[in-house]
C-alpha positions as CSV (number, residue, x, y, z in Angstrom):
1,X,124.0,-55.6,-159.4
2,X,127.7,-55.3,-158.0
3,X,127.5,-59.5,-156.6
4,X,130.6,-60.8,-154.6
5,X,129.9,-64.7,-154.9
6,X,127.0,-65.8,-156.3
7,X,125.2,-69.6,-154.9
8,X,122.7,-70.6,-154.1
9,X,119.7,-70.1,-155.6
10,X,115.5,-71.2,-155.6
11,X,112.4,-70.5,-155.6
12,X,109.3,-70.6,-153.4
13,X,106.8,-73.0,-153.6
14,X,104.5,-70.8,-155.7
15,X,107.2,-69.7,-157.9
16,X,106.4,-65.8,-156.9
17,X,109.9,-65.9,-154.7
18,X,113.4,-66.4,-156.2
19,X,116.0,-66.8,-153.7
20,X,119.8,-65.9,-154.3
21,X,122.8,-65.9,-151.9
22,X,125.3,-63.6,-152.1
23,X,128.4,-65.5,-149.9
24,X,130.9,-62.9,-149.3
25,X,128.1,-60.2,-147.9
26,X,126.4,-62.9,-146.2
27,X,122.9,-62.2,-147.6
28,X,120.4,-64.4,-148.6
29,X,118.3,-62.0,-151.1
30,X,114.7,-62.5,-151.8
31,X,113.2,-61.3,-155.5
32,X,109.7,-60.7,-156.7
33,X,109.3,-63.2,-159.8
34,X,106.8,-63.3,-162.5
35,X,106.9,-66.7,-163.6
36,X,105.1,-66.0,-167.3
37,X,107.5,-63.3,-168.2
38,X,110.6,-65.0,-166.2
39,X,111.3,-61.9,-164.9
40,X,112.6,-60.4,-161.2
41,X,111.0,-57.8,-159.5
42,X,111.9,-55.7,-156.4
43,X,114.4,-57.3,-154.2
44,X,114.7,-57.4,-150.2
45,X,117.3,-59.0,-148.1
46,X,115.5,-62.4,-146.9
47,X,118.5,-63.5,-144.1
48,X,121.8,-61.8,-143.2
49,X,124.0,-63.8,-141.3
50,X,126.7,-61.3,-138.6
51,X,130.2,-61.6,-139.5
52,X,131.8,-64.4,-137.5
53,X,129.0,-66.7,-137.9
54,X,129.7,-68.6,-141.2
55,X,128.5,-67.9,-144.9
56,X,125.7,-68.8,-146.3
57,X,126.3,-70.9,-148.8
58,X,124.3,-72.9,-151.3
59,X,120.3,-73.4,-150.4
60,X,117.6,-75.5,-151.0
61,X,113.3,-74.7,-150.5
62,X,110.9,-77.1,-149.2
63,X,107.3,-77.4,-149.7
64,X,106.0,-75.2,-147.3
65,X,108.3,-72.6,-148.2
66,X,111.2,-72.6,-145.7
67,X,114.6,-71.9,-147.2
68,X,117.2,-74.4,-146.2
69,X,120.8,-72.8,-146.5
70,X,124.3,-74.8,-145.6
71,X,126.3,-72.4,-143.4
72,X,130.4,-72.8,-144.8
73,X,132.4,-72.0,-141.7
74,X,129.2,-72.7,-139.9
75,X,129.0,-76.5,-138.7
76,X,125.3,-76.2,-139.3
77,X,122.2,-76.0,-141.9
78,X,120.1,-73.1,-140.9
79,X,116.3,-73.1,-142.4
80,X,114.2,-70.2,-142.5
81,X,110.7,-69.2,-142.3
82,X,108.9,-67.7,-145.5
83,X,109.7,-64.8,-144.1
84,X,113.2,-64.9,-143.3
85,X,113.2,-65.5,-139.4
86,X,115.3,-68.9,-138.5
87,X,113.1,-72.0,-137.8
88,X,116.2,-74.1,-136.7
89,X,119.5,-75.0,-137.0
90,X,120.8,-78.6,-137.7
91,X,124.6,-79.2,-136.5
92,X,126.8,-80.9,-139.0
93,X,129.8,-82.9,-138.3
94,X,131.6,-80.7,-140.6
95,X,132.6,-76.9,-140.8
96,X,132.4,-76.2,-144.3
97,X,128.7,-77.5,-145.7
98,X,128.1,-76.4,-149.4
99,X,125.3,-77.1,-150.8
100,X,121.9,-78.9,-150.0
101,X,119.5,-80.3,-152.3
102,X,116.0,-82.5,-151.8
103,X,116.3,-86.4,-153.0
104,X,114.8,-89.5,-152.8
105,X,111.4,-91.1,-154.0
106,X,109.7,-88.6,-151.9
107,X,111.6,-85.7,-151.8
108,X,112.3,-85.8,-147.9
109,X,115.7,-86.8,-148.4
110,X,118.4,-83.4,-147.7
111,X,121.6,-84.1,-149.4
112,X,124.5,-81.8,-147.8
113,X,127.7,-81.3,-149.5
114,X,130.7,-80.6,-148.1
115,X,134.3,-79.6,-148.4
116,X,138.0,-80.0,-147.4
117,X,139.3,-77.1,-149.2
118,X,142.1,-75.3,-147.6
119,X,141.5,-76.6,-143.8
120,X,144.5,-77.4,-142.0
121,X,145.5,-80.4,-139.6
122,X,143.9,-79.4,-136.7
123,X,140.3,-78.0,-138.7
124,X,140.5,-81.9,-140.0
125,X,140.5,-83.8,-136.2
126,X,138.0,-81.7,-135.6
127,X,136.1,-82.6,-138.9
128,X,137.4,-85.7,-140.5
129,X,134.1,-85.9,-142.3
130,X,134.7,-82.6,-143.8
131,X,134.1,-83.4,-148.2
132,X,131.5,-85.8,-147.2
133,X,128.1,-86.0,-148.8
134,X,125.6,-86.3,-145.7
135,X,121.7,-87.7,-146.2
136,X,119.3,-85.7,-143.3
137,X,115.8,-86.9,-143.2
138,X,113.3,-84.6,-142.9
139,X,109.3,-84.5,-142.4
140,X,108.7,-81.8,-145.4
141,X,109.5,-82.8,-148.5
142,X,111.4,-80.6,-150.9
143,X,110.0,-79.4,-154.2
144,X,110.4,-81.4,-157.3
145,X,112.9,-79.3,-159.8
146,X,112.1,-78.6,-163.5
147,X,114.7,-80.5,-165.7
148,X,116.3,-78.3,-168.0
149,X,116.9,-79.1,-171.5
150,X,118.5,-76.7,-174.3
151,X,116.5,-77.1,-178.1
């Protein structure tokens, strides 16, 4: 499939979607999935962030189907819409989010990750939080992931 840097990755709320990001061409790519056969249809691009605008990075899907993704080189979260327009974006005191993933008794906890990795003096006063791990509340609650265990 010729991938550049593979993260994050999910699947809609009916389990017909798979999500997959593709960091270094900026896509967020959107597969047809049979869930009885586990396998991956045709593909589309879901979201494609302009050069200049951060990297999609590692992404997380709530219950009604919107696609949370943290923006590296961003300062932000950006969540989309089923189908792929933006909803919001949700500014982080850090340039370099990771990953996000759903938590808490409910679910409506969005865990952020961060990093530090190769930011200078200057990108640090700006971000001293940067390698945090930040806790967003949020009124939709994430979908509960399978545990997986080998036999």
């Amino acid at each position: 499939m010729g991938f550049v840097c593979s993260n994050g990755l999910g699947w809609s709320p009916d389990d017909r979607t798979m999500y997959f990001t593709d960091s270094m061409v900026r896509t967020i790519w959107a597969y047809e999935f049979d869930l009885k056969l586990g396998e991956l249809g045709k593909r589309r691009i879901f979201a494609c962030l302009p050069e200049h605008d951060g990297v999609p990075d590692g992404l997380a899907v709530d219950a009604q189907g919107f696609v949370w993704s943290a923006i590296w080189d961003g300062w932000r979260l950006m969540r989309f819409a089923p189908g792929g327009t933006v909803d919001r974006e949700v500014r982080v005191p850090v340039q370099r989010p990771t990953s996000c993933a759903f938590g808490g008794s409910s679910l409506t906890t969005l865990y952020v990750t961060s990093a530090r990795l190769d930011l200078g003096k200057s990108a640090l006063q700006r971000g001293p939080l940067a390698g945090a791990l930040f806790a967003l509340e949020c009124d939709t609650p994430g979908i509960a992931q399978t545990p997986f265990a080998a036999s």
